[in-house]
C-alpha positions as a printed NumPy array, in Angstrom:
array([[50.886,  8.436,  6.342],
       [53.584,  5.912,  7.093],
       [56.117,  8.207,  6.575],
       [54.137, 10.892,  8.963],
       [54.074,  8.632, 11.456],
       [57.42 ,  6.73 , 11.633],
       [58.952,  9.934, 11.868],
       [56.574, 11.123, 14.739],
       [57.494,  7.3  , 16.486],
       [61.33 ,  8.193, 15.572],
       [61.155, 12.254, 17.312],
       [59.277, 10.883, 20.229],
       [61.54 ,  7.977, 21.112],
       [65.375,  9.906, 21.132],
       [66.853,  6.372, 22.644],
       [66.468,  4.992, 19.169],
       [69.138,  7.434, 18.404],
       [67.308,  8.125, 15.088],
       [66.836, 11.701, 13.362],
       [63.518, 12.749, 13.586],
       [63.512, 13.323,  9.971],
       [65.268, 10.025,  9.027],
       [62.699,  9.028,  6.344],
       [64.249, 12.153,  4.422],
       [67.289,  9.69 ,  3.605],
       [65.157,  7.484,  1.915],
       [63.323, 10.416,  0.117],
       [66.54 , 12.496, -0.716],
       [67.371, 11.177, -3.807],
       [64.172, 11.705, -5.669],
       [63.699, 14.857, -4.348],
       [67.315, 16.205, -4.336],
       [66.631, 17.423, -0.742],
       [69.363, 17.691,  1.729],
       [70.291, 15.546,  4.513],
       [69.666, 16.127,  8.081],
       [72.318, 16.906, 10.119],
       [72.271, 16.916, 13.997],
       [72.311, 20.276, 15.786],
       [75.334, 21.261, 17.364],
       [75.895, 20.449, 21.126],
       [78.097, 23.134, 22.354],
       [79.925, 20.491, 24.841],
       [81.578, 22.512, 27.822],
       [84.735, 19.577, 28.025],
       [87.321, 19.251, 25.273],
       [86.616, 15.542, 25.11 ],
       [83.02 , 15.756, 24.514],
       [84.009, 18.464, 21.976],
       [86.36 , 16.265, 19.901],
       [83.663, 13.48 , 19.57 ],
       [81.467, 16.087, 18.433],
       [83.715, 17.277, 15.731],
       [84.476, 13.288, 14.861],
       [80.943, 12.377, 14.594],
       [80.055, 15.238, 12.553],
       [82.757, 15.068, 10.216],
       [82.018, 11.075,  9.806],
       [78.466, 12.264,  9.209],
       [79.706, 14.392,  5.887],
       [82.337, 12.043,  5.27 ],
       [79.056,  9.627,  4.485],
       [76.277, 11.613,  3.224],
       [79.284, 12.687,  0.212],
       [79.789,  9.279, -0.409],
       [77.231,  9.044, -2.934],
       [78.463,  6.017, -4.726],
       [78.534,  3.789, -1.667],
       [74.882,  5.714, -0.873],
       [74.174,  3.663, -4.512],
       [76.018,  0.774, -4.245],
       [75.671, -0.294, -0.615],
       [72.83 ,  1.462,  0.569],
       [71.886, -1.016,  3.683],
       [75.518, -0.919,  4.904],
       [75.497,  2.98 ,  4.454],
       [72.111,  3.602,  6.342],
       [73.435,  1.17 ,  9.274],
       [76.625,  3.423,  9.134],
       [74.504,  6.781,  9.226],
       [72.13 ,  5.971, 11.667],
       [74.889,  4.605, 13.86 ],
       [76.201,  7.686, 13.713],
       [72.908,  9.51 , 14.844],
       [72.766,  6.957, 17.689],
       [76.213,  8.055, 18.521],
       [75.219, 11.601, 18.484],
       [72.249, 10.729, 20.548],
       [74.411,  9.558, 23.042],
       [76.547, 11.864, 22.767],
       [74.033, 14.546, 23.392],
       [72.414, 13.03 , 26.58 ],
       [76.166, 12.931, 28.142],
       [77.031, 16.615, 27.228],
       [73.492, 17.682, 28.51 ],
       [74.332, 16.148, 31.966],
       [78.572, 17.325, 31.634],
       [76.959, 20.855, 31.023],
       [74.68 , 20.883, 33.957],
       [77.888, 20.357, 36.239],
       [78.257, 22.971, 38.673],
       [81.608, 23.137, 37.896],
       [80.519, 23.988, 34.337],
       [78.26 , 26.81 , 34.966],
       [79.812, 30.401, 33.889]])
């Protein structure tokens, strides 16, 4: 039930720049279950685009590092779920660079 309803806290509030699955990295390991992954953003500008790219590939870079996932697992989640928050971010500044004018086919 804790699980349910940190996750339902953690969907509802996108500020904490959390995945609304994030218990799932705590549950991964025993249940050999993937990790989330944020959806993609489709940015219009080539900047926004290239932090997309960066986030997601430092996203990989870290769920693959399964020995630091082992050895250094508080420092690891801090680094993952700064990356969501920099996704999150990320996300609300695309959504408002999309809605330009200017950006509209």
């Amino acid at each position: 039930m804790a699980r349910y309803e940190a996750e339902e806290i953690g969907g509802k509030h996108s500020a904490t720049g959390l995945p609304a699955d994030f218990t799932a990295y705590a549950i991964a390991p025993l249940r050999s279950l993937p990790l989330p992954f944020p959806g993609r953003l489709d940015p219009v500008g080539v900047a926004f685009a290239q932090r997309e790219r960066d986030i997601a590939h430092a996203l990989h870079l870290a769920h693959e590092d399964i020995q630091r996932q082992a050895e250094d697992t508080t420092a690891w989640l801090r680094e993952v779920f700064q990356l969501w928050h920099s996704h999150s971010q990320l996300s609300e500044a695309v959504r408002v660079d999309n809605a330009r004018p200017c950006n509209q086919p």
